[in-house]
N, C-alpha and C positions, 0 to 999 in steps of 0.2 A: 504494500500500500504506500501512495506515494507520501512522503512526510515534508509538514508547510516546511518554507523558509522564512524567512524576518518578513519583507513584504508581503507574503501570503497568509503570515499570520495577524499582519498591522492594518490588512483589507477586512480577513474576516472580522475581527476588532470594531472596525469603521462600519460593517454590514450588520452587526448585531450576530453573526454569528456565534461569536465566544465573549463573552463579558467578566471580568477581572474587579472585583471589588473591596478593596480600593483600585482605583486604578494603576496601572505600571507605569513605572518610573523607568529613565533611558538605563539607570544599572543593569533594569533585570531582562531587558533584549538581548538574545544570543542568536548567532546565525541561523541556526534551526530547532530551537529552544527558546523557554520562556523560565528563568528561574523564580521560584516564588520563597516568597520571605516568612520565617519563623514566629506564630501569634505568637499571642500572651498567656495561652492557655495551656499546660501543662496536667496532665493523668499520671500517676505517681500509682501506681500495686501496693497492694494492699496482701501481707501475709498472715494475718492476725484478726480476730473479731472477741468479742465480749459479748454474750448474750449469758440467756438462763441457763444455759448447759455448762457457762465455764466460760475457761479462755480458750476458742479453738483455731486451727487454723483453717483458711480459706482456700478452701477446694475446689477450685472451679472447673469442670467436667459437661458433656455434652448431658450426661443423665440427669440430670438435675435441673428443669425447668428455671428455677431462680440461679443459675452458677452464674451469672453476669452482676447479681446484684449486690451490692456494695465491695465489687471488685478492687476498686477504683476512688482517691481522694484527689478531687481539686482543686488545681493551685493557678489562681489568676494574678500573673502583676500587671502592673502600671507600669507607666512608662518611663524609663530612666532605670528599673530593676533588671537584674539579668540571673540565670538560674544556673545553679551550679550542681553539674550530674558528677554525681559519686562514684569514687571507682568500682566497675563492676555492674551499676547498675542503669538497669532499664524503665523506661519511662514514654510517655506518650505522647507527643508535640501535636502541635496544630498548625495550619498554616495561619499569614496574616489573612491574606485574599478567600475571599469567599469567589469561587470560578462555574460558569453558568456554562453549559456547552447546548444550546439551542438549535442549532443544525442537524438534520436528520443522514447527514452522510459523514461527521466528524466525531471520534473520539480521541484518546490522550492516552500516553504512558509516563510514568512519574518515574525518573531515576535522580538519586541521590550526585549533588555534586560531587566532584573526586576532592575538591579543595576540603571539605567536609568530612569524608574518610578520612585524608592524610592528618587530619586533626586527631585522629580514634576516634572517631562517633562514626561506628556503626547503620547508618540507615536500612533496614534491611526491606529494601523495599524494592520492588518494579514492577510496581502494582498500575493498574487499568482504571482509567476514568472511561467512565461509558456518556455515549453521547444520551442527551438529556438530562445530562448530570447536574445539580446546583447544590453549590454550600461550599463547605472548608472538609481542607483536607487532612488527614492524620499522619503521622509518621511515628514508626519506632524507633527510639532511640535508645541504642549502647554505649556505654562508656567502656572502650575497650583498648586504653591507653593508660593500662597498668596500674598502676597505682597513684598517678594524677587526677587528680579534681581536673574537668572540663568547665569552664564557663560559658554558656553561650547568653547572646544576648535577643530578644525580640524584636525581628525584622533584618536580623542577619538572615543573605541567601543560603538556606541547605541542600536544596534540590531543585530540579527541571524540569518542566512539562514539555515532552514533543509531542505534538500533533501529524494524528493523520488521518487521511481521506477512508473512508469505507466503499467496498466494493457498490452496493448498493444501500440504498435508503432502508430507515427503520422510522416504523411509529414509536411513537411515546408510549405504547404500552407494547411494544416488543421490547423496548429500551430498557423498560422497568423489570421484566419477566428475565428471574435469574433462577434455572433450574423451572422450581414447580411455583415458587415464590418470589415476590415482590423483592426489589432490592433490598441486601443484608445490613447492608455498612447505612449509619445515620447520616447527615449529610451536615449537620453543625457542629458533630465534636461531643458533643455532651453524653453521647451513648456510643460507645467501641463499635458493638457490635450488636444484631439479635439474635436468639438460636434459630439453629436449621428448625425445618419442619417437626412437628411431636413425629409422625410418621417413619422419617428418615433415624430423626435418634431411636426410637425405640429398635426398630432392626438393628441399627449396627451394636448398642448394647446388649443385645440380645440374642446374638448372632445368629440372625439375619442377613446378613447381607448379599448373602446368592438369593436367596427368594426376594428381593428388594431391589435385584438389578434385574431378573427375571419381571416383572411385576410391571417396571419401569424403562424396558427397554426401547430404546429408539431406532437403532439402529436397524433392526429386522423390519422393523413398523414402516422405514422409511424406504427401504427394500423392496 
């Protein structure tokens, strides 16, 4: 698929194709890239909880309908603060830009700056923005530069969005349709993730999972 260049991507921009909220600044134009800058919003794990039962740890598991729930502690700063990842550990950034992709024949690939790597932080990511996509986007982050404290700051560049063209057009509700279900990932941050279908977890813990690809299969069907 073909992938935009600076002009291709500064037309679709100008047509309302892709929208960038706040808008980009000349730093974050790269030849066939667009890099986007680190919000304010940090997701910090969570290995511990205190309820009635005790002090337990937090087990987050496909079997367990609530394992999402109090995964995760938020950490918002203001502007002028900067967040320091601890050696060894992992955490969940956000983007600044809220990124709208409205075009029925474009979608995105997110990869991690290399200036960003060479720092030790980890982005482990080359994950897929789907067209129809709007909101901010997540990244994972590692601290995996030994025994240093990393600092980063909000609105430092981390990574890159390329775009590219799609063979053919899709509606808005093929855009949405991921598997059997509506898109996973929330699109503001505030929520990681949702679980897969009750359907799909119950098989796979329950092994299941050959009568679940039988059940579900496509490939013969489309045969």
């Amino acid at each position: 698929m073909p992938v935009l260049t600076r002009p291709d991507i500064l037309d679709r921009i100008a047509r309302g194709d892709v929208r960038f909220t706040p808008a980009l600044d000349a730093f974050q134009l790269q030849p066939h890239a667009v890099d986007l800058r680190l919000g304010y919003k940090f997701l910090i794990p969570k290995n511990w909880t205190l309820d009635e039962k005790g002090r337990r740890a937090i087990s987050v598991s496909i079997e367990r309908p609530d394992a999402a729930d109090g995964q995760f502690e938020e950490v918002v700063l203001k502007p002028g603060q900067y967040f320091e990842l601890l050696p060894n550990e992992f955490v969940i950034g956000t983007s600044l830009e809220e990124i709208e992709l409205s075009a029925p024949d474009l979608m995105a690939l997110l990869f991690p700056r290399t200036s960003t790597n060479r720092r030790g932080i980890d982005l482990s990511l080359s994950g897929i923005i789907d067209a129809g996509y709007k909101g901010r986007l997540i990244f994972p982050m590692k601290n995996e530069a030994g025994d240093q404290v990393l600092r980063v700051w909000p609105g430092e560049r981390v990574c890159q969005v390329i775009f590219e063209t799609l063979s053919t057009t899709i509606s808005a509700e093929e855009a949405d349709r991921h598997g059997l279900a509506s898109a996973k990932y929330s699109a503001n941050g505030a929520q990681t993730y949702r679980l897969d279908k009750e359907e799909e977890r119950e098989a796979l813990t329950g092994g299941g999972l050959e009568e679940l690809k039988k059940k579900f299969d496509t490939q013969n069907r489309a045969s």
